[in-house]
Each structure stands twice: as structure tokens, then as C-alpha cells.
Backbone bond lengths (Angstrom), bond angles and torsions (degrees), N, CA, C in turn:
res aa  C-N    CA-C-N  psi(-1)  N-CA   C-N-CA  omega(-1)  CA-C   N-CA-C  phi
1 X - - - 1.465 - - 1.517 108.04 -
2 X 1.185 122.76 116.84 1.283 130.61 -164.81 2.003 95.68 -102.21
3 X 1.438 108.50 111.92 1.043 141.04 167.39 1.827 108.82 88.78
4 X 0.867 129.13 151.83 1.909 138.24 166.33 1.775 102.31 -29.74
5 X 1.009 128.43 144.22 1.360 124.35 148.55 1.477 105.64 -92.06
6 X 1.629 93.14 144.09 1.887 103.13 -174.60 0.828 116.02 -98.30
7 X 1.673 156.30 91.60 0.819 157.46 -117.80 1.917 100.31 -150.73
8 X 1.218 106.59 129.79 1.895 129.22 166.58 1.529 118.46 -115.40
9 X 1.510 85.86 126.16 1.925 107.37 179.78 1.047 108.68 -129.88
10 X 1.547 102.71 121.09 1.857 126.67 -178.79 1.278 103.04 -129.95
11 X 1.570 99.93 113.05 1.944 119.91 178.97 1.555 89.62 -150.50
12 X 1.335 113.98 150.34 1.230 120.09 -175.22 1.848 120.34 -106.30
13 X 1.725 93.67 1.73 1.211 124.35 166.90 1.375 125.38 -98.10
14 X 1.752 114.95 86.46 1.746 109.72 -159.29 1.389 91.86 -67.74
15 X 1.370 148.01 9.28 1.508 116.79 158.54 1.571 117.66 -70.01
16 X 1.105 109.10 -28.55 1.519 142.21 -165.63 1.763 87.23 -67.28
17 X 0.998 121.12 -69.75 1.588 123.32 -172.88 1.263 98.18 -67.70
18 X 1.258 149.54 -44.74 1.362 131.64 -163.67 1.314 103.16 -66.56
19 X 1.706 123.41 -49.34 1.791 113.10 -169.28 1.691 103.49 -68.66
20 X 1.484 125.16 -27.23 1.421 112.08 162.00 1.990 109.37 -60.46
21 X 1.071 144.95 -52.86 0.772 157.64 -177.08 1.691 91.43 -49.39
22 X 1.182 121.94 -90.70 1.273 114.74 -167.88 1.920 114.48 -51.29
23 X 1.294 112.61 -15.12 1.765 103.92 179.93 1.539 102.19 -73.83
24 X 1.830 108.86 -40.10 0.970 91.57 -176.06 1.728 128.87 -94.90
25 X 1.049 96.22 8.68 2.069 106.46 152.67 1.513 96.49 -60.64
26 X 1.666 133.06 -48.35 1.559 117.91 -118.87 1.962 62.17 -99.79
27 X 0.895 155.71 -28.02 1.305 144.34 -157.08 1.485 103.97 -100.09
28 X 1.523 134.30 -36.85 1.465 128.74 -179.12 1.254 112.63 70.41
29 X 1.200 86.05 168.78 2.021 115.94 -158.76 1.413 115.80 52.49
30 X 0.914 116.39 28.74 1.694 109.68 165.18 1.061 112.18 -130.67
31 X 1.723 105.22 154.16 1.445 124.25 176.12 1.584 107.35 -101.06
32 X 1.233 112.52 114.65 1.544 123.37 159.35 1.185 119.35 -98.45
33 X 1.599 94.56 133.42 1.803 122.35 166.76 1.695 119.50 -106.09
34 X 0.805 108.66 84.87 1.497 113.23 170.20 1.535 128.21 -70.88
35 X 1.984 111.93 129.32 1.450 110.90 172.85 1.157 121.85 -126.28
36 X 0.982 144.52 116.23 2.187 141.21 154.28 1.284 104.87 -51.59
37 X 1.331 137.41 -40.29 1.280 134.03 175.71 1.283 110.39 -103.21
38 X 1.795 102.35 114.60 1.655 102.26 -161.10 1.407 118.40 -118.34
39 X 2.169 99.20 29.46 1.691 110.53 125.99 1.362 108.35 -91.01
40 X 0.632 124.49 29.04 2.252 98.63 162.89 1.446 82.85 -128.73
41 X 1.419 136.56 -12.69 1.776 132.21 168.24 1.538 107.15 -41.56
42 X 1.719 87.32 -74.49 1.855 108.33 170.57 1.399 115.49 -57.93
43 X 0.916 156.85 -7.00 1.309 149.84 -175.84 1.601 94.41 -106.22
44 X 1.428 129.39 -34.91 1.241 120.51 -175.98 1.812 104.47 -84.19
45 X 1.206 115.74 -18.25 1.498 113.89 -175.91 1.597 106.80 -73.14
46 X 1.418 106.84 -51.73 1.051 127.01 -175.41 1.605 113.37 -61.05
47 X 1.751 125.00 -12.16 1.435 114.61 -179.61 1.523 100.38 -128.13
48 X 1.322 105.07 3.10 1.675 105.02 165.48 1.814 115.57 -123.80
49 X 1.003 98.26 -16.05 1.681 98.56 170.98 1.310 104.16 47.92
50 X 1.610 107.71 74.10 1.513 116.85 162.84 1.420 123.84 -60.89
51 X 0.872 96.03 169.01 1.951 102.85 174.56 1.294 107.43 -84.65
52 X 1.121 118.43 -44.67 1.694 111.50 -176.14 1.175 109.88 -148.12
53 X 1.824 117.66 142.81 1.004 104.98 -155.68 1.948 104.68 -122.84
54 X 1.548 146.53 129.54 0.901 125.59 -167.86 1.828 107.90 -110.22
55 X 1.467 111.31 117.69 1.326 115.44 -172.97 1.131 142.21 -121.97
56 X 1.351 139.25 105.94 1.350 146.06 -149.49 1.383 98.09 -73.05
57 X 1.234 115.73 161.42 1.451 119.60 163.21 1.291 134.77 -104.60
58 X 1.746 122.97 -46.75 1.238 116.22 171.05 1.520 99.07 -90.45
59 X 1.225 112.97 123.96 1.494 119.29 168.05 1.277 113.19 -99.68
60 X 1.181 137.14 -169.71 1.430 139.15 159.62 1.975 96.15 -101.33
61 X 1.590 90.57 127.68 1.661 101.80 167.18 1.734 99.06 86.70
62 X 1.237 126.32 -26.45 1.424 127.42 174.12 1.823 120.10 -170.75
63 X 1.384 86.54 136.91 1.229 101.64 171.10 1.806 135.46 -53.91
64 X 1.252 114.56 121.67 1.352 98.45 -174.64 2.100 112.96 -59.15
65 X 1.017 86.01 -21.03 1.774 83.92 175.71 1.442 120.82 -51.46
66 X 1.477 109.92 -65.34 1.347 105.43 132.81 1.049 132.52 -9.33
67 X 1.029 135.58 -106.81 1.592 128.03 -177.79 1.635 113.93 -34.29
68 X 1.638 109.36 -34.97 1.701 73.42 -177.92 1.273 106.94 -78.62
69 X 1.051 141.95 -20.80 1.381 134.67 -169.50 1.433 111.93 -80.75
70 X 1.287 114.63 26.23 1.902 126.59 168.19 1.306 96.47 -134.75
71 X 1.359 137.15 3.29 1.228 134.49 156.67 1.540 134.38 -48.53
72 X 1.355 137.54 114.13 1.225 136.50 -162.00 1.631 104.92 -38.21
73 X 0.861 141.04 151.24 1.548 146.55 173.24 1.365 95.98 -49.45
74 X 1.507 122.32 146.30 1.241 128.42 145.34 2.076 105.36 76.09
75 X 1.427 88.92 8.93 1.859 92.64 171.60 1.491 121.97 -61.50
76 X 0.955 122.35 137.12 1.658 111.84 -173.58 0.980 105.56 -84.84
77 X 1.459 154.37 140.67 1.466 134.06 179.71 1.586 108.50 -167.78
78 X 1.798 118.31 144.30 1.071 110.43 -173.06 1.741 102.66 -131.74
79 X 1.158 105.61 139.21 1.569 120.53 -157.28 1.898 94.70 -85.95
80 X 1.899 114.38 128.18 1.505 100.48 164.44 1.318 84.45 -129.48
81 X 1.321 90.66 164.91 1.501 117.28 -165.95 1.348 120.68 177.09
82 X 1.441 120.18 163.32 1.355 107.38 -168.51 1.434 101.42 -119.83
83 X 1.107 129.56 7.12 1.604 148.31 178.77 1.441 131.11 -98.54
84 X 1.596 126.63 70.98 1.431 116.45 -165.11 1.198 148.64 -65.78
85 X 1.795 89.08 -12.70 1.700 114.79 157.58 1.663 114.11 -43.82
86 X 1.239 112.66 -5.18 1.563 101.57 -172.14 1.914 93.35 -112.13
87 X 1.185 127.36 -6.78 1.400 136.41 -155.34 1.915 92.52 -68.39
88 X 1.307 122.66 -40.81 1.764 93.94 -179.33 1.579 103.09 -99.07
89 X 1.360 152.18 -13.36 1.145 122.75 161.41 1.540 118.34 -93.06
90 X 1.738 113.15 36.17 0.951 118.46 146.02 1.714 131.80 -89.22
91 X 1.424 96.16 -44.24 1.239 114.83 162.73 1.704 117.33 -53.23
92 X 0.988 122.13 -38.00 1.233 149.87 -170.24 1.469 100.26 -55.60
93 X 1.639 119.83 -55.30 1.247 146.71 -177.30 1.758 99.33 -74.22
94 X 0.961 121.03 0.08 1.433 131.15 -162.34 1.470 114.55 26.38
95 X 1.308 83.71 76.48 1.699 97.38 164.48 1.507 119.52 -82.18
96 X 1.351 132.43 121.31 1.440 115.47 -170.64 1.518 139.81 -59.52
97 X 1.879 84.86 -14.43 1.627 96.17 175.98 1.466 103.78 -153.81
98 X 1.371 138.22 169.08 1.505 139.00 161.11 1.667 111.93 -122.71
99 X 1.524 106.67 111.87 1.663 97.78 -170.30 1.226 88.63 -103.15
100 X 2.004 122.75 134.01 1.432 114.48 146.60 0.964 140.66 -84.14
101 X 1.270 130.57 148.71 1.425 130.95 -167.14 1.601 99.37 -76.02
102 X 1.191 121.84 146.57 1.440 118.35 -7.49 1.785 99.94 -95.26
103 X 1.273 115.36 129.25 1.780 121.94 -170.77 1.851 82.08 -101.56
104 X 1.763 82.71 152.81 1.455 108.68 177.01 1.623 113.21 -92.39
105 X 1.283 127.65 -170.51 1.499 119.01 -150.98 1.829 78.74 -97.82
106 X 0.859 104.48 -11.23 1.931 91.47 -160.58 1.915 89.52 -103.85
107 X 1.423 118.03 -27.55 1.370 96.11 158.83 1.702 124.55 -73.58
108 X 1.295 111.82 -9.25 1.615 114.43 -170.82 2.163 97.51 -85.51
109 X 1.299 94.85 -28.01 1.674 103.96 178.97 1.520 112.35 -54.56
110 X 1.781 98.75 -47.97 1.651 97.95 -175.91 1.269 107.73 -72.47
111 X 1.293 127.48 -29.38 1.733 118.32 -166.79 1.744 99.61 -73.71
112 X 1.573 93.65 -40.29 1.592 89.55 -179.54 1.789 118.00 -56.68
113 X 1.108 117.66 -33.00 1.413 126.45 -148.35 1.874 81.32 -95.71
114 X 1.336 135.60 -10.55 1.284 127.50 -174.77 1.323 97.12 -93.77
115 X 1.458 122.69 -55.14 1.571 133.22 157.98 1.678 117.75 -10.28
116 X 1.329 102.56 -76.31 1.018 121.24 164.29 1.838 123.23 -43.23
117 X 1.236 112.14 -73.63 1.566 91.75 161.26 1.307 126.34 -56.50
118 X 0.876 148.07 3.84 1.807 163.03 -178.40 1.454 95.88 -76.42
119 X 1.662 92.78 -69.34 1.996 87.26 -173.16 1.685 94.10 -100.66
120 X 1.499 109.85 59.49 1.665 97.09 138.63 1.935 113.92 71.56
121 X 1.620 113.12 -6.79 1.541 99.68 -170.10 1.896 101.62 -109.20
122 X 1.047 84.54 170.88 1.630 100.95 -177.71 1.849 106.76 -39.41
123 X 1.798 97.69 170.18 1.300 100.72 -166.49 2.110 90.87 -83.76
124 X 1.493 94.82 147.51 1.719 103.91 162.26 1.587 90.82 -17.47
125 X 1.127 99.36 -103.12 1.947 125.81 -162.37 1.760 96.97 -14.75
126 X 0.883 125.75 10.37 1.895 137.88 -171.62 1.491 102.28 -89.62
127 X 1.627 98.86 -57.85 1.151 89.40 -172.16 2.042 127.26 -116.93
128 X 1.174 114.30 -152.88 1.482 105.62 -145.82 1.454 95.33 -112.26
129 X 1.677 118.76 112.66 1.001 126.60 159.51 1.268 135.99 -40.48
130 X 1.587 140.27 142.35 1.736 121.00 -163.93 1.898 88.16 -142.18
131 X 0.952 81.16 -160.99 1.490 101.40 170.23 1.391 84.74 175.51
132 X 2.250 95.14 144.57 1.162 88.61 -175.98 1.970 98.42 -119.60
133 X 1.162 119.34 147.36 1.461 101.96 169.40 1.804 109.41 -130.45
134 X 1.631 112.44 -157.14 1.248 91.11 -176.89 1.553 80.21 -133.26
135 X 1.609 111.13 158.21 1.294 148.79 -170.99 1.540 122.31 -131.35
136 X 1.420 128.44 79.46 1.306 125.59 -164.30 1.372 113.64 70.40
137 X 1.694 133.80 -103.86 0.949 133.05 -166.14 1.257 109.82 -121.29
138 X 1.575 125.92 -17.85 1.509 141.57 179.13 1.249 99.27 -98.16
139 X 1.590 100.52 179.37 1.415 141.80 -169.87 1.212 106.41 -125.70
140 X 1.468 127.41 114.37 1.267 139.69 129.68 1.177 157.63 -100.51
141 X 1.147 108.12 123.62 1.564 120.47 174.51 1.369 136.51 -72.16
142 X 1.016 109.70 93.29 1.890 136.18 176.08 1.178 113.33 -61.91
143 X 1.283 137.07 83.85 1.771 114.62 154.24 1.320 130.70 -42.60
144 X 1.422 112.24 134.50 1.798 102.73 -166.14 1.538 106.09 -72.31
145 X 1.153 122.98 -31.71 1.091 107.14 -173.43 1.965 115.00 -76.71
146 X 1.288 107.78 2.10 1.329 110.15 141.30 1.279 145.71 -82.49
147 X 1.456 117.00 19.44 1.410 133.61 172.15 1.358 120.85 -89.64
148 X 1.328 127.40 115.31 1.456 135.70 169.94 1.370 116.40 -62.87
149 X 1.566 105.56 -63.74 1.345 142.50 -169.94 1.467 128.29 -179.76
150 X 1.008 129.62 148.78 1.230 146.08 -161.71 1.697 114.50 -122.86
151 X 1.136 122.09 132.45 1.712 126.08 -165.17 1.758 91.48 -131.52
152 X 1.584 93.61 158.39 1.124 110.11 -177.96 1.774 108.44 -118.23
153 X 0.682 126.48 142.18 1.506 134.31 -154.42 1.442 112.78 -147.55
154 X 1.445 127.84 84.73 1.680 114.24 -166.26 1.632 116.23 46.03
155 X 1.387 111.32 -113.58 1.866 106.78 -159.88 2.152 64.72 -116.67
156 X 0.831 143.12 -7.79 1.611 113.83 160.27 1.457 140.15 -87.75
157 X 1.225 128.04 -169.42 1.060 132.98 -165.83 1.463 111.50 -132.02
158 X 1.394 130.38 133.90 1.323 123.05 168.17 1.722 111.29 -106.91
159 X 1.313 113.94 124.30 1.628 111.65 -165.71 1.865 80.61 -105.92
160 X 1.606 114.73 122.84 1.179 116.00 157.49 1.755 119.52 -101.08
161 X 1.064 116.68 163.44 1.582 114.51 -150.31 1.645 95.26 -142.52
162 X 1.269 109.99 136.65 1.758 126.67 176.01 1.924 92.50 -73.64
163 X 1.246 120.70 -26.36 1.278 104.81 -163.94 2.060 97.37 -99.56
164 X 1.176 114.97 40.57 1.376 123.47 -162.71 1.755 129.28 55.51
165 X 1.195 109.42 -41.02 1.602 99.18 -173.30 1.896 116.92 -60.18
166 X 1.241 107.82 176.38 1.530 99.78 -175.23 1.820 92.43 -151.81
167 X 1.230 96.59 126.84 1.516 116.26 -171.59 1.485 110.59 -70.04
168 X 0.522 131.70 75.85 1.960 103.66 171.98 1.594 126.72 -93.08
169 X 1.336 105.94 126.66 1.633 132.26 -145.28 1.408 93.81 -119.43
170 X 1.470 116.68 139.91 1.643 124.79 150.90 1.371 110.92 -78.75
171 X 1.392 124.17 86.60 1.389 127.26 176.14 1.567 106.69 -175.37
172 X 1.099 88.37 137.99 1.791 111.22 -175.29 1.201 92.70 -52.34
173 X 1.601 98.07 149.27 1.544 129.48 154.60 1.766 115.86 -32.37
174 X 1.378 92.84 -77.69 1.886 123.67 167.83 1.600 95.46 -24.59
175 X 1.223 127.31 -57.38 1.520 135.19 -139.79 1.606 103.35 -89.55
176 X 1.603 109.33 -54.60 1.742 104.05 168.63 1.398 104.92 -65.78
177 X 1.074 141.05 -39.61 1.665 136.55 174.60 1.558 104.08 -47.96
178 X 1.311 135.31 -46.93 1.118 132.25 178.07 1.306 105.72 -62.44
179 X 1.718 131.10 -48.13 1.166 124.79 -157.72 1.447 98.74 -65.60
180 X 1.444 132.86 -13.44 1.381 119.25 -156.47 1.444 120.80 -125.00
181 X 1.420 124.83 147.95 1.517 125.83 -167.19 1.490 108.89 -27.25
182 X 0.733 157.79 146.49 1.694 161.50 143.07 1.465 124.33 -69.86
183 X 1.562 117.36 -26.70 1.466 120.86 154.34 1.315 117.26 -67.34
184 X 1.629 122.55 0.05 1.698 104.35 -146.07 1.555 82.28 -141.75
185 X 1.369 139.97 -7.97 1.362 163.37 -140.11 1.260 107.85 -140.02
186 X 1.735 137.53 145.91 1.245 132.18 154.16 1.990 98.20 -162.99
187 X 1.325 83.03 146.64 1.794 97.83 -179.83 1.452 100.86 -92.77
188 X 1.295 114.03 111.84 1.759 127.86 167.30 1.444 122.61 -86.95
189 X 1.577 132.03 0.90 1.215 134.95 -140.16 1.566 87.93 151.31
190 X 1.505 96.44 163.58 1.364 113.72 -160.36 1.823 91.63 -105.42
191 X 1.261 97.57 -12.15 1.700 87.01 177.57 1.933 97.00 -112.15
192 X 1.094 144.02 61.47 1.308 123.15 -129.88 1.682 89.50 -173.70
193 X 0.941 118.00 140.90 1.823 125.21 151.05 1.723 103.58 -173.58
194 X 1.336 117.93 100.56 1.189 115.72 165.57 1.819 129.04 -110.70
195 X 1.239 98.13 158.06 1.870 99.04 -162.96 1.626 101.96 -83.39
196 X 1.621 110.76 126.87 1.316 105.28 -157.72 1.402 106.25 -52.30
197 X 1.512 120.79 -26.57 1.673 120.76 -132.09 1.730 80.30 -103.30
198 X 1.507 130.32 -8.59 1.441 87.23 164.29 1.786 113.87 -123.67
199 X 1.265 96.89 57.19 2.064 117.17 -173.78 1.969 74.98 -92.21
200 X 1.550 102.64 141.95 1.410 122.56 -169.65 1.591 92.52 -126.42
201 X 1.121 103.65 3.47 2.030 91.28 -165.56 1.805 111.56 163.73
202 X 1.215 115.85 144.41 1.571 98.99 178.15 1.521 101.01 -178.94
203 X 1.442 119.82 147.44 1.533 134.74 151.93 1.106 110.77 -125.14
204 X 1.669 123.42 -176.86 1.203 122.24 -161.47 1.135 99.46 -68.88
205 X 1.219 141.40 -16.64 1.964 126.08 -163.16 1.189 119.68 -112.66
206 X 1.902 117.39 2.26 0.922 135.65 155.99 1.526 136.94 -178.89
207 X 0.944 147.35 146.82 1.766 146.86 142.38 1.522 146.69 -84.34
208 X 1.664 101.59 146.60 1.503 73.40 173.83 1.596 98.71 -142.92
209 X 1.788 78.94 164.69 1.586 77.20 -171.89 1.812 122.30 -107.87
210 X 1.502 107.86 -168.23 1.637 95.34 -165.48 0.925 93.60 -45.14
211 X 1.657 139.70 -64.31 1.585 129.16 -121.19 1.816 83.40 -79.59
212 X 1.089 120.46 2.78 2.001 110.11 172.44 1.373 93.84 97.32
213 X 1.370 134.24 -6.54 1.344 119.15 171.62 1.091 134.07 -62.02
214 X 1.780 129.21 131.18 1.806 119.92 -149.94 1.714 87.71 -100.89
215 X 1.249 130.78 146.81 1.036 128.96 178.74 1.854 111.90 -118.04
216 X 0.894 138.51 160.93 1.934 119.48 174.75 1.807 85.81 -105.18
217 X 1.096 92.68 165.44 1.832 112.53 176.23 1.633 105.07 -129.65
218 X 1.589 87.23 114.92 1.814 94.93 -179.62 1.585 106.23 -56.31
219 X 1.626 111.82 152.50 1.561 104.48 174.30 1.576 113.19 -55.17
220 X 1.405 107.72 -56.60 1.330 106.88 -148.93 1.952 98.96 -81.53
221 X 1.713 97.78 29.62 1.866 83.82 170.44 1.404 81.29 -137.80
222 X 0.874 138.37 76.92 1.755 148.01 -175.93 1.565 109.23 -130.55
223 X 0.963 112.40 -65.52 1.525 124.70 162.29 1.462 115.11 -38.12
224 X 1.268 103.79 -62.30 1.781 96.84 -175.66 1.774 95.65 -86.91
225 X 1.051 140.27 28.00 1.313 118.24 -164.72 1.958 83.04 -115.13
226 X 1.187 100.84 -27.53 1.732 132.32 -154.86 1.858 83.76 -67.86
227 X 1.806 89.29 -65.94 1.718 91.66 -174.81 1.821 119.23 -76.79
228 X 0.723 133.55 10.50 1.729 149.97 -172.56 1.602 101.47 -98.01
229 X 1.680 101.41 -44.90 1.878 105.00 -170.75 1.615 102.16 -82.83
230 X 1.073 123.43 -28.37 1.310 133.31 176.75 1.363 123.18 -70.74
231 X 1.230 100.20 -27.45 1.649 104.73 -169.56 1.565 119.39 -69.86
């Protein structure tokens, strides 16, 4: 995928923008603009002409219907909401997709990946998955498929990396496990999350991986760790 897709999200519920915000960290290459006030949303769509646009419907003070119908011609845009009474004169408005609240990361993938063929660019699977966390005072962005394994350390996190560096994040174990694929991910130990695709070897009491790292395997994740490598 040759350049970020630019993408605008207007919900008047900032929880509502953050889990869009975080799907689209966990998917990469895009730039997000987030609004609660969804006139300065439209006024920013309208003088930057995003690629895709994400739009709530009942707002406070105005309707997202409204807004799409002041939408630049030909805007790509996908309606969330938690209300399905609005689902055919959304479509209607040709919205490319309708996500309900609350949609899961793998339903936000398909609307995205329809988005995406709409305006013409490569399939999702193109581009480079991240996760983003924070590190001292910045923000970094991890590609997942740069994850070895991940350690738990008190209330931190140790992000280990195929390209050597190692992140360390104030954030639960539980919490990067969430941020990350679950087919491609598995918890071995309660201090523990390693990426299946680079396990080099393993029995129930332990693994290791390419870079030669020995890992222990909690008992009670042995069983499913047993059926996950097999599968």
C-alpha cells in the first residue's frame, strides 16, 4: 500500500473514538483525525478530503445523517452506531459499510477492507500491522510481526523484538494480549505471550524460540498451548 490511508472519525462519545483509534493502530498505515464536535469533523473532511470517513449517527445537537449528506461527493464513509433503525437509510446514503456498536476488531477489518476497495487501494493484508504503546514520554509503534514475545514485569510490560530492541511499556500483560491478533498470539504463563510463528521447538514445560530464547509454560496453559501448536 503505497502511502497511510487518511482517514476521519466523528462520535461524540470519546470512548467511541478511542476503540476506532486503537483498531486502527492494530491494522497500520493510517493517519487518524479524530472529532466530538462533528461540525469541525465536517469542516475538516470537507478541506482535507479524507479517504475514509468514520460516522456516528445520533450525535448530540445533530444527526449523523445529516452530516453525510454535506459530505464531499463521492466520500467513502462507514456509519457506527449503536442504533439499527438507522441501518437502510444509511445504506441508502451509500455508506460503504454499517458497524454496530459495539463491533469487534475483525468486524471493523471487513468494513475497512470494503472501504478500501471503494477508493481503489490495495487489499488490508497489504499492509503492516503495529501496535502502538507508550515508552517514557513517546509513542511507539511496533509492527506485530515484529514480536518475539512479550514479558510481564510488575504493572509493566517487556515488548521483545526479532529486530533486537525491547520496548518497555506501563501496561498490563492482559492489555498488549488484547491489542494483538489472537490466531497469531497465545498466553503460555501468566508472565508470558509468545508469537506462535516464531516458537522453534516446545513441550509442556517449556519453548524456545528462533532467537534461542527458553521460555517456561505455565501448567494450566499447556493444554491449550499443546492444541494451538498442533492445529
Amino acid at each position: 500500500m503505497s502511502g497511510a490511508v487518511k482517514c476521519v472519525a466523528i462520535d461524540d462519545e470519546p470512548l467511541a473514538l478511542d476503540i476506532i483509534e486503537t483498531f486502527c493502530r492494530r491494522i497500520g498505515n493510517i493517519e487518524l483525525q479524530k472529532f466530538s464536535n462533528p461540525h469541525a469533523g465536517l469542516d475538516v473532511v470537507n478541506s482535507s478530503r479524507p479517504d475514509i470517513v468514520f460516522l456516528d449517527i445520533e450525535m448530540d445537537g445533530i444527526n449523523g445523517l445529516t452530516i453525510a449528506s454535506k459530505l464531499p461527493e463521492n466520500t467513502c464513509f462507514i456509519f457506527t452506531t449503536a442504533y439499527l433503525k438507522y441501518a437502510i437509510e444509511g445504506f441508502d446514503l451509500d455508506a460503504v459499510d454499517y458497524l454496530h456498536k459495539p463491533f469487534s476488531f475483525s468486524r471493523f477489518q471487513v468494513a475497512f477492507s470494503k472501504a478500501l476497495r471503494r477508493i481503489g487501494r490495495e487489499s488490508l493484508k497489504a499492509s503492516t500491522q503495529c501496535i502502538l504503546v507508550k515508552q517514557d514520554y513517546s509513542s511507539i509503534s511496533i509492527p506485530i510481526d515484529d514480536i518475539l514475545y512479550v514479558e510481564a514485569v510488575e504493572s509493566y510490560s517487556k515488548i521483545f523484538r526479532i529486530s533486537g530492541d525491547c520496548i518497555i511499556s506501563r501496561i498490563l500483560l492482559k492489555n498488549v494480549f488484547a491489542m494483538l491478533p489472537q490466531d497469531s498470539f497465545m498466553r503460555i504463563h501468566r508472565s508470558f505471550i509468545v508469537s506462535k510463528s516464531k516458537v522453534k521447538s516446545f513441550n509442556r514445560q517449556e519453548l524456545v524460540l528462533i532467537n534461542g530464547a527458553i521460555l517456561p509454560i505455565g501448567r494450566q496453559y499447556a493444554s491449550e498451548l499443546m492444541e494451538m501448536m498442533s492445529s
